[in-house]
PyMOL CGO cylinders between C-alpha atoms (Angstrom):
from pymol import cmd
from pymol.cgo import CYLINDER

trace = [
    CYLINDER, 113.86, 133.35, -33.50, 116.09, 130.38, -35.05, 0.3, 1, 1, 1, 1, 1, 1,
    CYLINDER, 116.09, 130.38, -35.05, 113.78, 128.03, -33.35, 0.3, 1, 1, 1, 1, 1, 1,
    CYLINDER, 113.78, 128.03, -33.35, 110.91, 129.88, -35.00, 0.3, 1, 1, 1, 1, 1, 1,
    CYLINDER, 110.91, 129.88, -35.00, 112.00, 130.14, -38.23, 0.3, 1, 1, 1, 1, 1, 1,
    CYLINDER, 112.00, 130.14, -38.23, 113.15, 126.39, -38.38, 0.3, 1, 1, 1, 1, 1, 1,
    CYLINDER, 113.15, 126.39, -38.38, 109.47, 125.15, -37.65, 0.3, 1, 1, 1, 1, 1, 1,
    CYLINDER, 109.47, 125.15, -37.65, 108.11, 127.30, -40.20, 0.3, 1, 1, 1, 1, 1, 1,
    CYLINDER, 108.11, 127.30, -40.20, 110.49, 125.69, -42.52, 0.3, 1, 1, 1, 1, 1, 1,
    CYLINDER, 110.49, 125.69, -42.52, 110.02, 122.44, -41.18, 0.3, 1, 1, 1, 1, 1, 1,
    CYLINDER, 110.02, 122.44, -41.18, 106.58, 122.62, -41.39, 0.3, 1, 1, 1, 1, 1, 1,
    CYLINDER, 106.58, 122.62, -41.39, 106.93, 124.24, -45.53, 0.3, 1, 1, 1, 1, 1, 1,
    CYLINDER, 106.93, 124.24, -45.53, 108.88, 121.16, -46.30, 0.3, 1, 1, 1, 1, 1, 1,
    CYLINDER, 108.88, 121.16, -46.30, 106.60, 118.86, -44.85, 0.3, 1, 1, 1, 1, 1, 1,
    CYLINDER, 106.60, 118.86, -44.85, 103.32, 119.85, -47.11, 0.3, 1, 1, 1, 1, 1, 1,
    CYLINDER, 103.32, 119.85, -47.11, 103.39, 116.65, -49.68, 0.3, 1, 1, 1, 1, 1, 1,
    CYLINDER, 103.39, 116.65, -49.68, 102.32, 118.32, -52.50, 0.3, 1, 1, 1, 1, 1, 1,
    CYLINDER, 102.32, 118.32, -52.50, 103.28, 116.57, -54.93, 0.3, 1, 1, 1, 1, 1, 1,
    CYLINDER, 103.28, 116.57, -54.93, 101.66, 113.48, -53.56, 0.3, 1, 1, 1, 1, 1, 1,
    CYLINDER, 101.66, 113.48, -53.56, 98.22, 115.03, -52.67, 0.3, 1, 1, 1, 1, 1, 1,
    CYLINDER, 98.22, 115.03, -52.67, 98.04, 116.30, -56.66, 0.3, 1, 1, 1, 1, 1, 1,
    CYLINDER, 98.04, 116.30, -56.66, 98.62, 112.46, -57.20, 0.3, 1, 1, 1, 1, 1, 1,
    CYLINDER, 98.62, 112.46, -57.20, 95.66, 112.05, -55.04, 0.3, 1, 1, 1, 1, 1, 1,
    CYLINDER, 95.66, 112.05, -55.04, 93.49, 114.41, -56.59, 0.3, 1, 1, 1, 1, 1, 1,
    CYLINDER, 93.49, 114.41, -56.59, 94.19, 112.49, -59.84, 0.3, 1, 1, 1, 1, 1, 1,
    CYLINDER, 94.19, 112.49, -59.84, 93.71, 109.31, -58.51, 0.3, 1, 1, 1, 1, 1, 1,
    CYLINDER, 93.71, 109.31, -58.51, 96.71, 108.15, -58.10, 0.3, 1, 1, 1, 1, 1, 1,
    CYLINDER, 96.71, 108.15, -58.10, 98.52, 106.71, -55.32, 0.3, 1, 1, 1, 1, 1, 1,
    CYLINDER, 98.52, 106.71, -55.32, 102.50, 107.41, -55.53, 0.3, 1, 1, 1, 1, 1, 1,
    CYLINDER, 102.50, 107.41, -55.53, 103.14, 104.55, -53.53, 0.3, 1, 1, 1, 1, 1, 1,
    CYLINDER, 103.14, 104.55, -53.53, 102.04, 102.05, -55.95, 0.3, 1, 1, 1, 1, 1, 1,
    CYLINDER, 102.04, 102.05, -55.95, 104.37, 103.66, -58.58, 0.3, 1, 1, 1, 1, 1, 1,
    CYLINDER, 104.37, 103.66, -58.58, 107.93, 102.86, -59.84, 0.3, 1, 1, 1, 1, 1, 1,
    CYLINDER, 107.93, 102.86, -59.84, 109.77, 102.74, -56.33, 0.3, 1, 1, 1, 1, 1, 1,
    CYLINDER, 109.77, 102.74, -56.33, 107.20, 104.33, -54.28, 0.3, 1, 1, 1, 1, 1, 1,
    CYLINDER, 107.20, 104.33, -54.28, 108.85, 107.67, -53.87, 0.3, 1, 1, 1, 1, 1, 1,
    CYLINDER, 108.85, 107.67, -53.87, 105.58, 109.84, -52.78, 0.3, 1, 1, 1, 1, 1, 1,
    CYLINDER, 105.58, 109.84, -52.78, 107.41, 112.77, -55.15, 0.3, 1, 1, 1, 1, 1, 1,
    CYLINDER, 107.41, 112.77, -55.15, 107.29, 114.98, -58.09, 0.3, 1, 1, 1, 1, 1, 1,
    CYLINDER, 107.29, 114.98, -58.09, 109.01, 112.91, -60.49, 0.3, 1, 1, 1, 1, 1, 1,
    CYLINDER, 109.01, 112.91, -60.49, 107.32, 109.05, -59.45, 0.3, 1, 1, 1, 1, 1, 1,
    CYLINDER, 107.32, 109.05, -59.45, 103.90, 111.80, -59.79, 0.3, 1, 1, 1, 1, 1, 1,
    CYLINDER, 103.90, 111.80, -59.79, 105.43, 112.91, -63.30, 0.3, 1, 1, 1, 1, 1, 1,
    CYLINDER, 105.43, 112.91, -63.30, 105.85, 109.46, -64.36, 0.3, 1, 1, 1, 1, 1, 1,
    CYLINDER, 105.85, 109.46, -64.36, 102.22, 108.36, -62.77, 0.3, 1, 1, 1, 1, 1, 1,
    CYLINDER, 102.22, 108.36, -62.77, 99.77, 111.06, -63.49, 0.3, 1, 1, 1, 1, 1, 1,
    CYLINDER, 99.77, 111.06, -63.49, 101.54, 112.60, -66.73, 0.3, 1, 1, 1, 1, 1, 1,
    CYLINDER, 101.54, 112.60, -66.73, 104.24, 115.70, -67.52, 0.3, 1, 1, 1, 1, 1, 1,
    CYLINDER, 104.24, 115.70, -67.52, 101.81, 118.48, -66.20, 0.3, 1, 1, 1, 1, 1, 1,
    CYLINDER, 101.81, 118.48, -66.20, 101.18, 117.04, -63.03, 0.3, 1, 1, 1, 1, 1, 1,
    CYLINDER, 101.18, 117.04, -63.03, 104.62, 115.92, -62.96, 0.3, 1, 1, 1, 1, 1, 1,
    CYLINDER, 104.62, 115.92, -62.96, 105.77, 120.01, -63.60, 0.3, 1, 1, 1, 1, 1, 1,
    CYLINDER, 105.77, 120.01, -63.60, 103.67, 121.38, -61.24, 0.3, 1, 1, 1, 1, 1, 1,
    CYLINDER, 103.67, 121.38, -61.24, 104.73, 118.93, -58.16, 0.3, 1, 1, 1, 1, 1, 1,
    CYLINDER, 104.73, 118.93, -58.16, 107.93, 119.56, -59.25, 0.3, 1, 1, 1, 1, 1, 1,
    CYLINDER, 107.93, 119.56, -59.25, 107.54, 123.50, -59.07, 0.3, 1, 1, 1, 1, 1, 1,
    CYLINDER, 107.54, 123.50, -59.07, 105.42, 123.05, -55.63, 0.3, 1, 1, 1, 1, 1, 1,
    CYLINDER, 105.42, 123.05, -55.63, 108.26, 121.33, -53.82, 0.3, 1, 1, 1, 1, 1, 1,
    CYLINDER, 108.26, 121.33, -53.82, 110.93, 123.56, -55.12, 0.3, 1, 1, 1, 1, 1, 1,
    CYLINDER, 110.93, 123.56, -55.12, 109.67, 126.22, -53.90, 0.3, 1, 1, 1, 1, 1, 1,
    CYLINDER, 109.67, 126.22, -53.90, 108.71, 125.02, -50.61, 0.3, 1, 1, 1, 1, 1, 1,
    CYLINDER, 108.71, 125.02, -50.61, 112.13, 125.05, -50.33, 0.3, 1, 1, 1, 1, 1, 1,
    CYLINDER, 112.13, 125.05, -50.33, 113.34, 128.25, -51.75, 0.3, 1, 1, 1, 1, 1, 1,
    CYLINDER, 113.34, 128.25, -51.75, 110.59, 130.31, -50.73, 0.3, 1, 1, 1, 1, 1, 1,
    CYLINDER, 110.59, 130.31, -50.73, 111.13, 130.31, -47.33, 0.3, 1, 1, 1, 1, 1, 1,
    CYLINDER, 111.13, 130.31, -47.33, 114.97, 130.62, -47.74, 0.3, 1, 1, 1, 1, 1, 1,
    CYLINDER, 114.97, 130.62, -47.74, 115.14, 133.45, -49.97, 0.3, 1, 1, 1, 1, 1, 1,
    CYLINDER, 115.14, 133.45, -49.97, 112.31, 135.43, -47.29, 0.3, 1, 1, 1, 1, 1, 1,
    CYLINDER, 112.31, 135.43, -47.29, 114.35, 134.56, -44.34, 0.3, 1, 1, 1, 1, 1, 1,
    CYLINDER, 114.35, 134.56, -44.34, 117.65, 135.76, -46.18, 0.3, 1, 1, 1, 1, 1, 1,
    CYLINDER, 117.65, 135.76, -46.18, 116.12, 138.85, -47.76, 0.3, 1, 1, 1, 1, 1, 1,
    CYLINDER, 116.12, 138.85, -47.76, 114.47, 139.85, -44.63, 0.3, 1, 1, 1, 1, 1, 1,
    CYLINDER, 114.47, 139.85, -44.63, 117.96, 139.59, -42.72, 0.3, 1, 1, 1, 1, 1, 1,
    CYLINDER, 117.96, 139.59, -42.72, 116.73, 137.17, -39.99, 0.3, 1, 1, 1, 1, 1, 1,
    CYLINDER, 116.73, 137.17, -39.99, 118.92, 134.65, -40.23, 0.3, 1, 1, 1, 1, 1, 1,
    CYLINDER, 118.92, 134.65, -40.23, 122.42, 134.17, -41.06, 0.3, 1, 1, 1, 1, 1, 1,
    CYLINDER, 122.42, 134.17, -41.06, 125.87, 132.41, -40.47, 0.3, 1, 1, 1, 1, 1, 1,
    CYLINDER, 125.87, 132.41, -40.47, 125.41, 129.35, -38.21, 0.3, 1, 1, 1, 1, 1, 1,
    CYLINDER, 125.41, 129.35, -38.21, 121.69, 129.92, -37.63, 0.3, 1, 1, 1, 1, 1, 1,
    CYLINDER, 121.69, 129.92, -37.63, 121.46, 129.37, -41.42, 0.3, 1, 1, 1, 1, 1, 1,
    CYLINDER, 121.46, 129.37, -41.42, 121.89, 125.39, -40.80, 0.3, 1, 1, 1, 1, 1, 1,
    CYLINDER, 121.89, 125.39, -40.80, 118.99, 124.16, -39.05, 0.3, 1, 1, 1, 1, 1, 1,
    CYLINDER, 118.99, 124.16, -39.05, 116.82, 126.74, -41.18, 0.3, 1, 1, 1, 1, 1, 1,
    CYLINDER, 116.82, 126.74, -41.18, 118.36, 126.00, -44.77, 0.3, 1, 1, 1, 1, 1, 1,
    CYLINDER, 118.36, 126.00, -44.77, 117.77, 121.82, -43.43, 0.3, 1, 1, 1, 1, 1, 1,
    CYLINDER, 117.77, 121.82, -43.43, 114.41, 121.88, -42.27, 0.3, 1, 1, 1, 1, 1, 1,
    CYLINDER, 114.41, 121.88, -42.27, 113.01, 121.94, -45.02, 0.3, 1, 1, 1, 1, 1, 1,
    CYLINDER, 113.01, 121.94, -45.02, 114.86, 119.08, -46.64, 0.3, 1, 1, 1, 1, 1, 1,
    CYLINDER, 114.86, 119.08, -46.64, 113.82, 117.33, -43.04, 0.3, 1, 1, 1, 1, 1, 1,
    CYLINDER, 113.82, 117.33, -43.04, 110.49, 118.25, -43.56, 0.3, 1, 1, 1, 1, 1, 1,
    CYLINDER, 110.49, 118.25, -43.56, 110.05, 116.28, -47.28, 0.3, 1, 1, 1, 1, 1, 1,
    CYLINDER, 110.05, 116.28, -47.28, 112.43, 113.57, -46.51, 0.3, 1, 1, 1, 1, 1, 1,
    CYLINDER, 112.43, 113.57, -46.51, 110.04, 112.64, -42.71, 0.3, 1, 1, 1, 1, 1, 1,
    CYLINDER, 110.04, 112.64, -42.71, 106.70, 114.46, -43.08, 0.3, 1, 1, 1, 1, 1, 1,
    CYLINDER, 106.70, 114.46, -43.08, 104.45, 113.88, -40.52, 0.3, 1, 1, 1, 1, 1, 1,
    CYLINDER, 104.45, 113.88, -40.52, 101.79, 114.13, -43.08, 0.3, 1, 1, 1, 1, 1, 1,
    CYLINDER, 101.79, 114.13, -43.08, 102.72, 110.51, -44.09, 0.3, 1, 1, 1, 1, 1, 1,
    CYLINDER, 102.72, 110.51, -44.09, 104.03, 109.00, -40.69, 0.3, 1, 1, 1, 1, 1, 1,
    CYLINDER, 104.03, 109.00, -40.69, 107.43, 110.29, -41.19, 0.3, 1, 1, 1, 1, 1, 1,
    CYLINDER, 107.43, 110.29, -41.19, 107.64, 108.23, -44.81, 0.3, 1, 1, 1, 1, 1, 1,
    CYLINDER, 107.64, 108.23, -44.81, 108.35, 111.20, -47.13, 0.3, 1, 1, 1, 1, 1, 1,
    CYLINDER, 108.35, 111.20, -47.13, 110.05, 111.71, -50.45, 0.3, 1, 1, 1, 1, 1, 1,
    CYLINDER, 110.05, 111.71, -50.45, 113.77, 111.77, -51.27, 0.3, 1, 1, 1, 1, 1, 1,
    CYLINDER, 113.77, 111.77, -51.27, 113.84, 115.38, -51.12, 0.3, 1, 1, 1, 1, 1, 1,
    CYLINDER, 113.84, 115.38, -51.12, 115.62, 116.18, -54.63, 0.3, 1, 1, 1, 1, 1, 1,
    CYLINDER, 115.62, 116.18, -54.63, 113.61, 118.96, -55.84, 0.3, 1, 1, 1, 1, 1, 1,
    CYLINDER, 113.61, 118.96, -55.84, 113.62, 120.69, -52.63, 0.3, 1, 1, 1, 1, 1, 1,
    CYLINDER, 113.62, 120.69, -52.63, 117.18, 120.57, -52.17, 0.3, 1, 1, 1, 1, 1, 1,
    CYLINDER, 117.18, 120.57, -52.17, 117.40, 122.33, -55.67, 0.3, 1, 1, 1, 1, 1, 1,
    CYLINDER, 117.40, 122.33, -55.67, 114.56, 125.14, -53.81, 0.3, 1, 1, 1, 1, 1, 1,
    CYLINDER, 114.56, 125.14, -53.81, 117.30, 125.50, -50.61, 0.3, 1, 1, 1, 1, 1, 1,
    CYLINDER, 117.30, 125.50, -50.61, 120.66, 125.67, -52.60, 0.3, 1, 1, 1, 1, 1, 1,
    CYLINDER, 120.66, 125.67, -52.60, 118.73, 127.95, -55.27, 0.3, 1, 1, 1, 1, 1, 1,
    CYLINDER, 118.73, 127.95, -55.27, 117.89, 130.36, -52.63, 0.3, 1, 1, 1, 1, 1, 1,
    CYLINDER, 117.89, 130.36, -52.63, 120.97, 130.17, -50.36, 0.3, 1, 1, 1, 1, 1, 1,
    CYLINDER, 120.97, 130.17, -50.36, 123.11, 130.34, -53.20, 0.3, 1, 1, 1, 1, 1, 1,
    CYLINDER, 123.11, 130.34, -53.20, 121.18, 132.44, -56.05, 0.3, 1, 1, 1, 1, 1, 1,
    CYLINDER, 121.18, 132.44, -56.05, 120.92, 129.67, -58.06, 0.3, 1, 1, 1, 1, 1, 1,
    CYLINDER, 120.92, 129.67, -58.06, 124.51, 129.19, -58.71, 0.3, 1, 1, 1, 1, 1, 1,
    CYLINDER, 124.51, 129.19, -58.71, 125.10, 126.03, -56.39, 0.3, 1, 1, 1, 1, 1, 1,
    CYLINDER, 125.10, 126.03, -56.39, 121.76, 124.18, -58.01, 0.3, 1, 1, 1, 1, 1, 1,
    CYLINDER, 121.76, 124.18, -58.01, 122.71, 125.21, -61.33, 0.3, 1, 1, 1, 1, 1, 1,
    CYLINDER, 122.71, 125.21, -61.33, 125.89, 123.48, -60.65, 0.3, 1, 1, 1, 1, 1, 1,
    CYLINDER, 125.89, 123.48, -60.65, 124.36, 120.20, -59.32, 0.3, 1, 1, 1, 1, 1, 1,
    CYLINDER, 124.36, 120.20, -59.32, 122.05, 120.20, -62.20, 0.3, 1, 1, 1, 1, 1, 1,
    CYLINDER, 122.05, 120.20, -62.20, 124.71, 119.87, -64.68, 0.3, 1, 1, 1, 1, 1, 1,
    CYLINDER, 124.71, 119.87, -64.68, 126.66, 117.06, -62.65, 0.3, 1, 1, 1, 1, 1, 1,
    CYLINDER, 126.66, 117.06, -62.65, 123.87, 115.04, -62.89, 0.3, 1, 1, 1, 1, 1, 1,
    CYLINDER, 123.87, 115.04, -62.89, 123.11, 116.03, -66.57, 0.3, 1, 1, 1, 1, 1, 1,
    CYLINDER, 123.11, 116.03, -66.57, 126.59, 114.88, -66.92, 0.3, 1, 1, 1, 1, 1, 1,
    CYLINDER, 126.59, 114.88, -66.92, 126.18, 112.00, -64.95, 0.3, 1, 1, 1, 1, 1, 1,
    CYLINDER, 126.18, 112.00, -64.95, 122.67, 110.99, -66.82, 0.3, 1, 1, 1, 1, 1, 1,
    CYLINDER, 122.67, 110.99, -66.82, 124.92, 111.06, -70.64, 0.3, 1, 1, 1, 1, 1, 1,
    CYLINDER, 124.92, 111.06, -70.64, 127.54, 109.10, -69.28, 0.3, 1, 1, 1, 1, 1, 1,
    CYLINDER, 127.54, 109.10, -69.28, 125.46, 106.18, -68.36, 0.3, 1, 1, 1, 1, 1, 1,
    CYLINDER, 125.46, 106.18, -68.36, 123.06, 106.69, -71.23, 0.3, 1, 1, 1, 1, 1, 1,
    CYLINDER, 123.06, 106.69, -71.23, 126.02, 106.20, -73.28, 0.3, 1, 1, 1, 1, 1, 1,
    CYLINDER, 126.02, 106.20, -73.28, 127.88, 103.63, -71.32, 0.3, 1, 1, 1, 1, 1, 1,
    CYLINDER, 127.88, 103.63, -71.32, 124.33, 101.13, -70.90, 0.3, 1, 1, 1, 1, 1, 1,
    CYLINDER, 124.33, 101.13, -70.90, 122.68, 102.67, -73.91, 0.3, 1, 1, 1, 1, 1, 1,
    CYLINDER, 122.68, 102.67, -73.91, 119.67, 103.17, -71.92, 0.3, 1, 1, 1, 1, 1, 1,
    CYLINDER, 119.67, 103.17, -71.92, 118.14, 104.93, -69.01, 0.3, 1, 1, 1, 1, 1, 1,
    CYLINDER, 118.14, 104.93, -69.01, 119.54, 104.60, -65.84, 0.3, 1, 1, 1, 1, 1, 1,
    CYLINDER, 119.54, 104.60, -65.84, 117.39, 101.99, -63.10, 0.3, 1, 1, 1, 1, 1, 1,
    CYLINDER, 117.39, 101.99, -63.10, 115.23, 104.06, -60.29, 0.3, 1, 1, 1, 1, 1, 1,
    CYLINDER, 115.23, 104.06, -60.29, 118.01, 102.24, -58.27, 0.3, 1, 1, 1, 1, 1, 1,
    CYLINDER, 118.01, 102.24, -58.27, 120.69, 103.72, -60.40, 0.3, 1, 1, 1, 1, 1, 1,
    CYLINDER, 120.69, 103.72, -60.40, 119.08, 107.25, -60.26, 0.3, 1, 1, 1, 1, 1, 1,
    CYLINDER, 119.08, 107.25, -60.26, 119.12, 107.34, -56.52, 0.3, 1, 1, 1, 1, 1, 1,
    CYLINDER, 119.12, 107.34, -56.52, 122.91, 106.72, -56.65, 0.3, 1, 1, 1, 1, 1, 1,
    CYLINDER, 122.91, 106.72, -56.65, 123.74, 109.14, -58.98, 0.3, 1, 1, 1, 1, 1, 1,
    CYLINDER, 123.74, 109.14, -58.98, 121.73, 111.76, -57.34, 0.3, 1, 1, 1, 1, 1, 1,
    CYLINDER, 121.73, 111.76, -57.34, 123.81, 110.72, -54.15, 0.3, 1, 1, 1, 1, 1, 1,
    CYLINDER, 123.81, 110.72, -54.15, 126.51, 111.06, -55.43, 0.3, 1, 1, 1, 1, 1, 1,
    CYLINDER, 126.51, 111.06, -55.43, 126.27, 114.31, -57.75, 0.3, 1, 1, 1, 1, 1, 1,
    CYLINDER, 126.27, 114.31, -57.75, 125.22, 116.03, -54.63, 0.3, 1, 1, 1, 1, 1, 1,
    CYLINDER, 125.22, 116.03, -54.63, 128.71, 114.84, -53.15, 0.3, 1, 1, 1, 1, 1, 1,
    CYLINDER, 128.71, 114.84, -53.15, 130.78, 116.03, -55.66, 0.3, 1, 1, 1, 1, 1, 1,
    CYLINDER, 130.78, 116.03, -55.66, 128.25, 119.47, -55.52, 0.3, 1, 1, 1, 1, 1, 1,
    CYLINDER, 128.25, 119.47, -55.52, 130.65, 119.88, -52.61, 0.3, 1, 1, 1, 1, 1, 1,
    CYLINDER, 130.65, 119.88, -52.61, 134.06, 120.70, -54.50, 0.3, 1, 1, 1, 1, 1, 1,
    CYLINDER, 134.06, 120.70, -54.50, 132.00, 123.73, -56.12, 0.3, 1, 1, 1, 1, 1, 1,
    CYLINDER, 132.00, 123.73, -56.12, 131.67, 124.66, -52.60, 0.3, 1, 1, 1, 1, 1, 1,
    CYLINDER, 131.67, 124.66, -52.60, 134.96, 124.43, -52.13, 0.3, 1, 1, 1, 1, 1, 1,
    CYLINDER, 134.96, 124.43, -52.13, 135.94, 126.47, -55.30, 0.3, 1, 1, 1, 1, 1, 1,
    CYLINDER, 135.94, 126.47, -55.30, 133.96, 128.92, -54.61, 0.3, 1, 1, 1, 1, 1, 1,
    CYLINDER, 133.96, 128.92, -54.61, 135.23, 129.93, -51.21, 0.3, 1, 1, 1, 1, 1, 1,
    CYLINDER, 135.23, 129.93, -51.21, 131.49, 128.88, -49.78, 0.3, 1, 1, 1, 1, 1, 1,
    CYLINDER, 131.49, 128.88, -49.78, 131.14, 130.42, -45.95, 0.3, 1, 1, 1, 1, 1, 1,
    CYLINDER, 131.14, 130.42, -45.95, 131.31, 127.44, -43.78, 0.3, 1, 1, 1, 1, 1, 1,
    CYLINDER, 131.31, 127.44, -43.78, 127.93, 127.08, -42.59, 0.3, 1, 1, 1, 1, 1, 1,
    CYLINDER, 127.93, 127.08, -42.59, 126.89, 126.14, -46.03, 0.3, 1, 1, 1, 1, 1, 1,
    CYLINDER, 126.89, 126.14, -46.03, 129.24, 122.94, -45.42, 0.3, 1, 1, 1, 1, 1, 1,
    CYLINDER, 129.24, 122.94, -45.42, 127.56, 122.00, -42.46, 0.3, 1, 1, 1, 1, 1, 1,
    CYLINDER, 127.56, 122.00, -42.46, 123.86, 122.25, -44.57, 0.3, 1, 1, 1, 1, 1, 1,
    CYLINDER, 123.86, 122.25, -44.57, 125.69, 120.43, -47.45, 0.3, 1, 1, 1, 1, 1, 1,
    CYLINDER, 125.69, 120.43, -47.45, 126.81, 117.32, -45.08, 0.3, 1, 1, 1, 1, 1, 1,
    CYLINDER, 126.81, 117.32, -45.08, 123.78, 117.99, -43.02, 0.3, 1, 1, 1, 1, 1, 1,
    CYLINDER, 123.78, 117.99, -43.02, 121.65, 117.48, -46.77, 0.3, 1, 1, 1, 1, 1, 1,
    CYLINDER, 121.65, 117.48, -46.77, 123.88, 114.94, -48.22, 0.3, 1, 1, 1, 1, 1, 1,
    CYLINDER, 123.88, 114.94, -48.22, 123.53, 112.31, -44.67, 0.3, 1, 1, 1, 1, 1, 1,
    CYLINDER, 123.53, 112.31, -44.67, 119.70, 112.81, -45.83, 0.3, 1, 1, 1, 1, 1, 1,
    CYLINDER, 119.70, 112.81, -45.83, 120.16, 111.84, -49.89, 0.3, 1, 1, 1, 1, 1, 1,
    CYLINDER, 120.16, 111.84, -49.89, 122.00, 109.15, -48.50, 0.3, 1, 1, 1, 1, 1, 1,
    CYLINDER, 122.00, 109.15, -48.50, 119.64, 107.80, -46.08, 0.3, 1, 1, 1, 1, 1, 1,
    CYLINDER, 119.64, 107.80, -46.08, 116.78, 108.03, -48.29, 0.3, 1, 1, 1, 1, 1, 1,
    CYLINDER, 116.78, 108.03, -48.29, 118.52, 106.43, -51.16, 0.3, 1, 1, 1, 1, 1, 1,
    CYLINDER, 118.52, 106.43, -51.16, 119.57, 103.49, -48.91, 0.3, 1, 1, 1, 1, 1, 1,
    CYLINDER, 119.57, 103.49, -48.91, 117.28, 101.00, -49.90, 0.3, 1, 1, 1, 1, 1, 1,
    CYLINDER, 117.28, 101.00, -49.90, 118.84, 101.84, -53.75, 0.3, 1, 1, 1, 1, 1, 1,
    CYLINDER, 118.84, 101.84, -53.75, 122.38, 101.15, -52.78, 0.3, 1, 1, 1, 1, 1, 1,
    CYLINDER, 122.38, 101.15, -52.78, 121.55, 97.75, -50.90, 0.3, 1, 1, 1, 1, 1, 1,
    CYLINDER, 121.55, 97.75, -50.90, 119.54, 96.81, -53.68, 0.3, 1, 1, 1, 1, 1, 1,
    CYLINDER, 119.54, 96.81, -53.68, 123.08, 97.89, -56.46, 0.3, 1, 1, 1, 1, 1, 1,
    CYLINDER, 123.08, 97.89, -56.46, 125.04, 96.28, -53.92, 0.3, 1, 1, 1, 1, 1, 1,
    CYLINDER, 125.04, 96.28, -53.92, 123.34, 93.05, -54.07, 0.3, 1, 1, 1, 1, 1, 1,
    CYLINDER, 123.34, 93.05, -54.07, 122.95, 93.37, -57.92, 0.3, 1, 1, 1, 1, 1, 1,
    CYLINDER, 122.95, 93.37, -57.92, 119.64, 93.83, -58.36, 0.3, 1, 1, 1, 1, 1, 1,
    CYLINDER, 119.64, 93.83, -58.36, 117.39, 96.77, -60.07, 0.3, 1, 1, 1, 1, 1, 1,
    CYLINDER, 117.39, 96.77, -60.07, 114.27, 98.09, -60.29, 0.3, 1, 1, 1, 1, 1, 1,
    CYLINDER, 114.27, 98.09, -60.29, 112.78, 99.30, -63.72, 0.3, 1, 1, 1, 1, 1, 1,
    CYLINDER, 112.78, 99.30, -63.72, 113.65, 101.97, -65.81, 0.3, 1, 1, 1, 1, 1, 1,
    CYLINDER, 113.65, 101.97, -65.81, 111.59, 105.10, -65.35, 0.3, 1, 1, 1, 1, 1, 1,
]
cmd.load_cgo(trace, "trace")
C-alpha cells in the first residue's frame, strides 16, 4: 500500500501546472527570470491571477493528497516519509519536463500544511517574511532570484527548530531532511552563483 500511495503522490506532484497555465497564456517559464517552470516565475510572467492560481494548483497537489491519505488512516509513522516526499520529488524531477521541474516551494507549503495542520507552514512562512524585511531593510531593495533561493534554503532549515520545539514525531525529521536535501539541490545553481558573487535580477 506504501508503494501505492507514494506513486499516486509522485505522480500529483509531478502535474506542472503552473507551467502549462504559462503555456496556455503564451508564455514559456523558461525564458523568464531564472527559468524556474513555477508559480511565482508564472506570477511574475503572465500577471498576479495566473500567478495565484499556479500558486494554489501546486499547493494543493501537495496537501491534497496528504491530508486524504492521513484522514483516511492509510498511512502513518515511517510510511509517512516516502508519501509526505513524493510529492516534493514529483515537482522538483517531473517527468513531464525530462526530470527539469520547479523548486518545489509551494508544494512543500501543500505537504507541511497537511502533515502538520498548517502549523509547520505557517511557521516557515513567517521565517521567510522575516527573512524578506531583514534584507529589504539591510539592501533597501528586493532580494536577487539568487538571493531568494538562499533564503528559502535556509528558512526551511531553521523550519527545523520548530520541529524540534514542538516535540515533532520523528518521521517528520526524516521528510524535513529528506525536503530540505531537495531545496538545496534545486537552489544549487543560486548558491554557486552568491558564492562567486554574482546575481541575477530582482524579481
Amino acid at each position: 500500500m506504501t508503494v501505492v500511495l507514494t506513486c499516486i503522490c509522485l505522480l500529483s506532484g509531478s502535474l506542472m501546472f503552473s507551467y502549462w497555465l504559462g503555456l496556455l497564456a503564451k508564455v514559456n517559464l523558461r525564458g523568464v527570470g531564472d527559468g524556474n517552470p513555477g508559480a511565482f516565475n508564472l506570477w511574475r510572467g503572465a500577471g498576479f491571477k495566473l500567478g495565484l492560481l499556479g500558486v494554489a494548483l501546486d499547493f494543493v497537489k501537495g496537501y491534497l493528497p496528504i491530508f486524504l491519505i492521513l484522514h483516511a488512516g492509510l498511512a502513518s509513522g515511517y510510511q509517512l516519509v516516502a508519501i509526505a516526499l513524493a510529492p516534493v520529488i514529483g515537482h522538483a524531477f517531473s517527468p513531464f519536463l525530462r526530470f527539469k521541474g520547479g523548486k518545489s516551494l509551494a508544494v512543500t507549503f501543500g505537504v507541511w500544511s497537511a502533515l502538520t495542520m498548517f502549523r509547520a507552514s505557517i511557521c516557515f512562512a513567517i521565517i521567510l517574511a522575516l527573512m524578506f524585511l531583514v534584507v529589504r531593510v539591510h539592501k533597501g531593495k528586493a532580494a536577487t532570484s539568487t538571493e531568494d533561493g538562499m533564503q528559502t534554503t535556509f528558512g526551511f532549515l531553521l523550519l527545523s527548530l520548530y520541529l524540534l520545539i514542538a516535540k515533532s514525531p520523528t518521521a517528520f525529521f526524516w521528510i524535513w531532511l529528506g525536503n530540505f536535501l531537495i531545496l538545496l539541490w534545486k537552489s544549487r545553481d543560486a548558491a554557486a552563483a552568491l558564492f562567486k558573487g554574482k546575481t541575477t535580477p530582482a524579481r
